[in-house]
Structure formats: structure tokens, C-alpha cells
C-alpha positions in Angstrom: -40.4 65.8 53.0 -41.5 64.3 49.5 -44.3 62.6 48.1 -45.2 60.9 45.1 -48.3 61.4 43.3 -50.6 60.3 40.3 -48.9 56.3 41.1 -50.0 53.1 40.8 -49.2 52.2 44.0 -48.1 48.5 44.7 -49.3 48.6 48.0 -50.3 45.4 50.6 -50.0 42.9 47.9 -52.3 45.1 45.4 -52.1 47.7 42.8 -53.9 50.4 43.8 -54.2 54.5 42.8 -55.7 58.1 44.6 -52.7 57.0 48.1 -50.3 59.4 48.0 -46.9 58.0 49.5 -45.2 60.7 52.0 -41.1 59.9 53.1 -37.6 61.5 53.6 -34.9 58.7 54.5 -38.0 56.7 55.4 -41.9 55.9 54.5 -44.0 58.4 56.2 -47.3 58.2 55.6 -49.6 56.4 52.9 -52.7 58.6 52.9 -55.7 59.9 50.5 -55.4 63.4 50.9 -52.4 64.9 52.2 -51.5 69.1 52.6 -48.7 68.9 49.8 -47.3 72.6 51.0 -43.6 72.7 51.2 -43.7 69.3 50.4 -41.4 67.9 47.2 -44.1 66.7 44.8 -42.8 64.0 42.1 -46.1 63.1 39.7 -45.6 59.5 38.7 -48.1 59.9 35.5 -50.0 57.0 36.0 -47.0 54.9 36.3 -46.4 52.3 38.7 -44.4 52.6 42.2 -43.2 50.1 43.7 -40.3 49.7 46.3 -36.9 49.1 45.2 -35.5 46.1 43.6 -33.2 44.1 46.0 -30.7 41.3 44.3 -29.1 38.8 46.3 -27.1 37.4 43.6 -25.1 39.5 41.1 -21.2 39.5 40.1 -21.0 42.9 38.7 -22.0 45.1 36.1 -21.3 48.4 33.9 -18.0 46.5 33.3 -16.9 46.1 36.9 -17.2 43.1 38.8 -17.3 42.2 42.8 -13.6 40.1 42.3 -12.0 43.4 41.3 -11.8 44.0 45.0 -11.4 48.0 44.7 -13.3 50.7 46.0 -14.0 51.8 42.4 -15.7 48.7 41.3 -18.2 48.4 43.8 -19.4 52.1 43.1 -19.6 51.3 39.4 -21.7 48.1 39.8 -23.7 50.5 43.0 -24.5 53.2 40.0 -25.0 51.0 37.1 -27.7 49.2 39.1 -30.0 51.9 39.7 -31.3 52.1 35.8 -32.0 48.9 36.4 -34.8 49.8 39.6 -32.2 47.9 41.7 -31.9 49.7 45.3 -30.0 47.2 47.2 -27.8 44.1 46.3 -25.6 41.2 47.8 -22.3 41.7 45.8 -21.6 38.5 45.4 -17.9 36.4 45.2 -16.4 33.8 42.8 -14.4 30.9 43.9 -10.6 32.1 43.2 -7.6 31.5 45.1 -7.9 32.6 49.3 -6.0 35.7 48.4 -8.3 36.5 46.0 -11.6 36.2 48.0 -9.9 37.8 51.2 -9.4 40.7 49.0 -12.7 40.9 48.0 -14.0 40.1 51.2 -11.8 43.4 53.0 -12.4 45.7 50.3 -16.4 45.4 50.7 -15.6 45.9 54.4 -13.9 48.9 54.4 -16.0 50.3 51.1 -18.6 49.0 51.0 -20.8 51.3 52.9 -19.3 53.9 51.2 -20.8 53.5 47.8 -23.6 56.3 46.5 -26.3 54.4 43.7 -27.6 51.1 45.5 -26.7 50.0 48.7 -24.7 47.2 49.5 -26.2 44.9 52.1 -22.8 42.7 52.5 -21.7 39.6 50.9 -23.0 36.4 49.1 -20.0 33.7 48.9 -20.7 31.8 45.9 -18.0 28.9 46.6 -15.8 27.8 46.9 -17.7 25.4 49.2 -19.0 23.6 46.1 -19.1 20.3 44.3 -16.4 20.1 42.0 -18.7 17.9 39.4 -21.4 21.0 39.2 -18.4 24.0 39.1 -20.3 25.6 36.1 -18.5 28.5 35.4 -16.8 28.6 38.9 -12.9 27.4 38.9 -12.9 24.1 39.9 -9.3 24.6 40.6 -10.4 26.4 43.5 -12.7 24.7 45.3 -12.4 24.0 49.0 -13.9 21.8 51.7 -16.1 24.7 53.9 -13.5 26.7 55.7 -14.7 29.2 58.8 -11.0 30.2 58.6 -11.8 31.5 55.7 -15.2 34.2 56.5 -14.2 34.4 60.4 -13.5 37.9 59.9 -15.8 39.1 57.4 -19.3 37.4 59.2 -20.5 41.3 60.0 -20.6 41.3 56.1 -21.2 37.6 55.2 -25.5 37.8 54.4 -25.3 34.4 52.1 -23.2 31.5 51.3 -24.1 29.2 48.4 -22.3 25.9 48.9 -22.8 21.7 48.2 -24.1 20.2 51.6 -22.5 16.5 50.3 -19.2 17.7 50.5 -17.0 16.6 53.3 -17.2 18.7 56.5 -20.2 20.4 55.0 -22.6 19.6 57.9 -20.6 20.3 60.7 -20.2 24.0 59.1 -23.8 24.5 58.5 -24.8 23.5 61.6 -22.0 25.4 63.4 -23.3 29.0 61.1 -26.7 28.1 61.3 -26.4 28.3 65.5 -23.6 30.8 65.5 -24.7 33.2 63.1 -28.7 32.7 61.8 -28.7 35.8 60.2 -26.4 33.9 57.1 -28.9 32.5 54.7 -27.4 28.9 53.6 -28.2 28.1 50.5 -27.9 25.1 48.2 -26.2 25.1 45.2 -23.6 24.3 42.8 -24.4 20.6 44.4 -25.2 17.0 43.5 -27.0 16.0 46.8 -29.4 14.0 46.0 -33.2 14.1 47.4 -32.9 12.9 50.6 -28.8 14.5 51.5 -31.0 18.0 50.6 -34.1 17.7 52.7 -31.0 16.4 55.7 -29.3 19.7 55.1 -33.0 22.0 55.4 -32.9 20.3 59.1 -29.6 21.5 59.5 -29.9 24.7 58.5 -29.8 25.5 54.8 -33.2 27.4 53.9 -32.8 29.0 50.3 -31.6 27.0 47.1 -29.3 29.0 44.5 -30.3 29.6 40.9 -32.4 26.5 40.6 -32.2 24.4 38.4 -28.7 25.5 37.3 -25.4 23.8 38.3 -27.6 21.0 40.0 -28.5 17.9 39.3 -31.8 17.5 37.1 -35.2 16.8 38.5 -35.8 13.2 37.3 -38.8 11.1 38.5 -36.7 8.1 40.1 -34.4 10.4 41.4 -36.3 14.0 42.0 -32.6 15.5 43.6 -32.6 19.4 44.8 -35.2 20.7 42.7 -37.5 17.7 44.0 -36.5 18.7 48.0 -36.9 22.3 47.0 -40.3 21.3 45.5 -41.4 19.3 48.5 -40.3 21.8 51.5 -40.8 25.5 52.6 -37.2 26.5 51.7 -36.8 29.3 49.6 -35.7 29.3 46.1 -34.4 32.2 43.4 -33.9 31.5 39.8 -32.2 33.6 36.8 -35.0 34.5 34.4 -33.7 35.9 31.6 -34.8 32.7 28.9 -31.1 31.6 28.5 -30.8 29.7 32.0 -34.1 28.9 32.1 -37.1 28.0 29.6 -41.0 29.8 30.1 -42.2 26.7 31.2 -39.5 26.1 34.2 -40.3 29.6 35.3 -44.1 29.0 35.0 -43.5 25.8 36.8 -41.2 27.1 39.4 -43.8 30.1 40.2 -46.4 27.3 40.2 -44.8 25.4 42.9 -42.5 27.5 45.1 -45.2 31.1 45.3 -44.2 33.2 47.7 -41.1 31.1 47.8 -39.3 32.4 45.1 -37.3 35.2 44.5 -35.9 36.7 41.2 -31.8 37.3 40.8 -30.0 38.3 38.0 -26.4 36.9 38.7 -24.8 39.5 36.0 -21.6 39.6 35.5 -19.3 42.8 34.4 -21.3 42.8 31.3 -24.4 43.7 32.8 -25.5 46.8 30.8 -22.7 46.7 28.9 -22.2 46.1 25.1 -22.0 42.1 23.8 -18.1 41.3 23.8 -15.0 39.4 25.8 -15.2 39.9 29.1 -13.6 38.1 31.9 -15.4 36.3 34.9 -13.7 34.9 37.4 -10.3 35.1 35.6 -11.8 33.1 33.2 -12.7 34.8 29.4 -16.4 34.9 28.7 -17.9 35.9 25.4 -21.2 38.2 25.7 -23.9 37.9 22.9 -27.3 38.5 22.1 -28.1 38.4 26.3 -25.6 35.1 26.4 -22.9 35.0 28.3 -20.5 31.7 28.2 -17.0 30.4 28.9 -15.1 29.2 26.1 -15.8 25.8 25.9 -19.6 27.0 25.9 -20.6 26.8 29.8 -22.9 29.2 30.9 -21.3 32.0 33.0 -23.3 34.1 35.0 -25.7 36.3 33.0 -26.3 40.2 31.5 -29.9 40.1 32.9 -31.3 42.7 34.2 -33.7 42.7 37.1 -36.5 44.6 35.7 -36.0 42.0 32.6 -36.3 39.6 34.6 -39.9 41.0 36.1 -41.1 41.8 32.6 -40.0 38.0 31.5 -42.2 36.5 34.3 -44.9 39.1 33.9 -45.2 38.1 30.3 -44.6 34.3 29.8 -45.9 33.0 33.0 -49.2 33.7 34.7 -47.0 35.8 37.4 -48.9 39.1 38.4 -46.6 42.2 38.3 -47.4 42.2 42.1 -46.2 39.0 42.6 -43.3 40.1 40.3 -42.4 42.9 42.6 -42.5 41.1 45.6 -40.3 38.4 44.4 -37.7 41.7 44.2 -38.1 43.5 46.7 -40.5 41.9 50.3 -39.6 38.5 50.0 -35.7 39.1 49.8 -36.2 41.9 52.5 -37.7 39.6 54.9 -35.5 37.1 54.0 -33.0 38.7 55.1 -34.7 40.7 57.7 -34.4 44.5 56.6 -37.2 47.4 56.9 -37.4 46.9 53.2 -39.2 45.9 50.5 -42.7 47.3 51.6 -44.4 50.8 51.9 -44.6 50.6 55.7 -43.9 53.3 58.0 -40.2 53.4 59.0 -39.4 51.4 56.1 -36.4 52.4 54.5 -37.5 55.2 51.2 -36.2 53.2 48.7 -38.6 53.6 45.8 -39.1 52.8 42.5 -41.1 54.4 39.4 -41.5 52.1 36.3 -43.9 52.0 33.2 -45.7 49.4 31.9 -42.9 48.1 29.9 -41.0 47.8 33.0 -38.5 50.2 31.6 -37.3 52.3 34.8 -38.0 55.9 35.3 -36.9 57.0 39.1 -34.9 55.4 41.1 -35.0 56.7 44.9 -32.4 55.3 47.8 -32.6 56.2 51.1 -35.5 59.0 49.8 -33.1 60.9 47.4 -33.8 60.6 43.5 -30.7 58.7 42.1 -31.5 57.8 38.6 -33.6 59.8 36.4 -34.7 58.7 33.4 -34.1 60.6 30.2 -36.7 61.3 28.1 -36.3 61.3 24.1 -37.0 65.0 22.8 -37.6 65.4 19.0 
């Protein structure tokens, strides 16, 4: 058994201190006073706790990415993330050739569960059921009408699908996963639907919208589009925070609208926590600088944002609390896709984070074992 002590506990939707947090694999107890014999004491010093950062959208990172398709990748993205606070993630495909994404598909299959930093919770298909006129940095060469051919074996894994719902033969398979397999959130993006093709495809099935704002059409006052039907419905949304996709006053907006509707993703690439440089995303060459990543001809690809960046850029330049920070991380993911995660509940899973003030990460705990310790300066 463990607790943590001396925290600032994020806790029921408030920030609150003197609870002491008991778990082993899972939450325990949330008490006052608690006999701490034989018990594992971490003192958090004041700093906060929170439970641990979940990503539903996120290519690689520490210079491995998702489209490797080797069981060596996704443990290097699974232990980079933990300095980051992240617990959990949605490793999440490009669209490449069949082969390419099969590949992909098998290895998190077989591997996936296999991994020792964050967990993987299965698979996000980014493409290649997308529009070919909003490809962004996806290979439009690649791009398919939706296929169930193409996920039939992996739907154990398959958790998301981002896709265009104007494409041909789009609603039939929405409708079809959205009454076969509810557990697959269908989300919008990479897509010019306009207003009223998006709000068609909520009432088919499609609940979430993907990186907002990005690889869509704009909002425009004639023609409002996604982000208007996002706006104007309970769907939810996530967006990439991290001041290159997106300006302060769309996130403030955003947070304004959407509440407890949005979520925060990073979509890094395999530069996340990585020095600037060339990279590769997608089979395509990306150049990394000062937090930019983009394809030679200057498309955004993906990002090198990390998710506690992204909290501390919404905590700081929009009137987001850091609880509604957190939740956008870690309960509003989790219940979207319905996991004991994301709160300090009993039976919850003990995924746990410890961060400062500055966000900067100091413990990371999966499953109730310390995986990432931060270390201190000495001098």
C-alpha cells in the first residue's frame, strides 16, 4: 500500500489539501487521517496531484513514432511520455499505404500491452478516411473511401477513427460502427463538410471533432462549417494548444464555448521531446524548430507539444482553471472513452500524477508504481 501526502489534491472538481490519497494498482481510500504504518509514504511538498494525463491523439515521440510498427517504438514513445505526466495514450496512425497501416495496426496488437511507461489504450486511425482537399500533412496519395476491410481485425484495438463524413460511402460506415461497435469514438476531421452535412453526421454517430479548427474548413459567418456544428451541439471537441496551431484567443474561445466539452491533445510527432531538426512523419520529411514542426512546402505536421505545455498554455492565456486544465487530460477523455480513469475514486485505476506550479512534472505513477522521477538539480 502507498499514499501520498502534503498534496494539493485535485479532487471532485476542486483543489483541495490535509486528504491523504491511499492506492496499490488502484485508488483506495481519500481520507483525513489515515494510520500510515507500513504504508509507502511519498510527501508531495505542497505540490499538486492530480490523476494522470491521458492523450487520445499523438504520433510518437523521443524519436519514435506509431508508423514504425515495431515493438521498440511503442515502448520508446510509452517511456518518453511519462516526463511529460502522460499515463495513458491512443497511439495514433497516419494515412500510408494498406500495408503500412496493417502493420501498424498488428504490431500494437500483439505489443501493445506489453509496453512498461504509459499504457496504451489501443488505436486512433487518423485517415485515411479523409477529404483529399484538407490532407494537411497526411499523404493524399493515400487516401481511401472508409473501408471496414481495412480495421475488421483490429476493432478490439480500434478506440478512435478521425475521418471526413462528406466522403462517399462515409455514412453507411458510421452508421454501421456506430451500431456495431459504440465503444469507437467517430470523430470529425481532416473534412470540408459543411454546417449542415456535420450536424447530419452527429445523428449518425460521430460525437467528437479532431483538432479543431485544423485541417477544416474555417468558421465563417455565412457559412459557420465544423467549428459552427461543433459550436452549436454537445459533441465533443480536442484542440492542439501549443500557440503554433492555434492562437490564445481560439483557445480562450474554444474553452468559452465547448467547457466540459473539450479535451487537450498534443498530436506529437517523433520529435516530441526531442531536439529541433529533420525528422520524418508519415514518410514525409519535416523540419522541427523553435516548437514548429512542418512539411517542406511549409504545412503544419503534427506537433512537439507536450501535454503538460499544453495545460500550462491554457492555464496561462485563457481564463481556464488548472482544474478544468486537468480534467480536460485526464476525466473527460476517460469517460469518453469509458475507463476507471481520470478521477480519484475508489477502484480507479492508480495512475497518478505530481506536478508544480510550473506544471513541470515530478512523479509519474501507472498502475500505482512510481515510473518517472524527477531529478532534482544539486549544486
Amino acid at each position: 500500500m502507498n499514499a501520498i501526502v502534503n498534496a494539493k489534491l485535485i479532487y471532485q472538481d476542486e483543489i483541495i489539501e490535509g486528504k491523504i490519497i491511499l492506492f496499490d494498482k488502484s485508488i483506495v481510500k481519500i481520507a483525513d487521517n489515515v494510520n500510515l504504518d507500513n504504508i509507502e509514504v511519498i510527501d508531495a511538498n505542497g505540490n499538486y496531484v492530480s490523476p494522470g494525463f491521458i492523450d487520445l491523439h499523438i504520433h510518437g515521440s523521443g524519436g519514435a513514432d506509431v508508423m514504425d510498427a515495431t515493438p521498440e517504438a511503442l515502448e520508446l514513445i510509452s517511456s518518453t511520455l511519462l516526463q511529460t505526466g502522460t499515463t495513458s495514450f491512443l497511439p495514433t496512425t497516419m494515412t500510408m499505404s494498406k500495408v503500412h497501416i496493417d502493420n501498424a495496426l498488428q504490431n500494437i496488437q500483439l505489443h501493445g500491452q506489453n509496453v512498461t511507461g504509459a499504457q496504451i489504450l489501443g488505436v486512433h486511425l487518423e485517415g485515411p478516411f479523409i477529404n483529399v482537399s484538407k490532407h494537411g500533412a497526411q499523404d493524399k496519395a493515400y487516401i481511401q473511401a472508409p473501408d471496414r476491410a481495412l480495421i475488421n481485425d483490429y476493432m478490439n484495438e480500434v478506440k478512435m477513427i478521425t475521418l471526413a463524413p462528406e466522403v462517399e460511402g462515409a455514412e453507411s460506415f458510421i452508421k454501421y460502427l456506430s451500431e456495431q461497435y459504440p465503444h469507437v469514438i467517430l470523430s470529425i476531421g481532416h473534412s470540408d463538410a459543411s454546417y449542415e452535412k456535420s450536424k447530419e453526421s452527429f445523428s449518425w454517430g460521430v460525437s467528437h471533432a479532431t483538432h479543431l479548427f485544423n485541417a477544416m474548413n474555417p468558421y465563417h459567418h455565412r457559412e459557420p462549417g465544423i467549428i459552427g456544428a461543433v459550436f452549436d451541439s454537445e459533441v465533443t471537441c480536442d484542440i492542439i494548444a501549443d500557440l503554433v496551431h492555434t492562437h490564445p484567443s481560439a483557445l480562450e474561445l474554444v474553452h468559452q464555448v465547448k467547457k466540459d466539452k473539450l479535451l487537450l491533445i498534443t498530436d506529437a510527432m517523433r520529435a516530441g521531446c526531442m531536439k529541433c531538426g529533420t525528422y520524418d512523419l508519415g514518410g514525409r520529411k519535416v523540419m522541427v524548430e523553435a516548437n514548429k514542426a512542418i512539411l517542406e512546402d511549409g504545412t503544419l505536421a503534427g506537433s512537439v507539444l507536450k501535454l503538460n505545455d499544453a495545460l500550462k498554455n491554457m492555464t496561462t492565456l485563457t481564463s481556464m482553471t488548472v482544474v478544468e486544465a486537468v480534467n480536460a487530460v485526464t476525466k473527460i477523455p476517460a469517460h469518453k472513452l469509458g475507463l476507471k480513469k481520470g478521477e480519484f475514486k475508489v477502484g480507479y485505476d492508480a495512475d497518478i500524477v505530481i506536478f508544480d506550479e510550473k506544471f513541470s512534472i515530478i512523479s509519474t505513477i501507472v498502475d500505482g508504481e512510481i515510473k518517472y522521477q524527477r531529478q532534482e538539480n544539486k549544486g
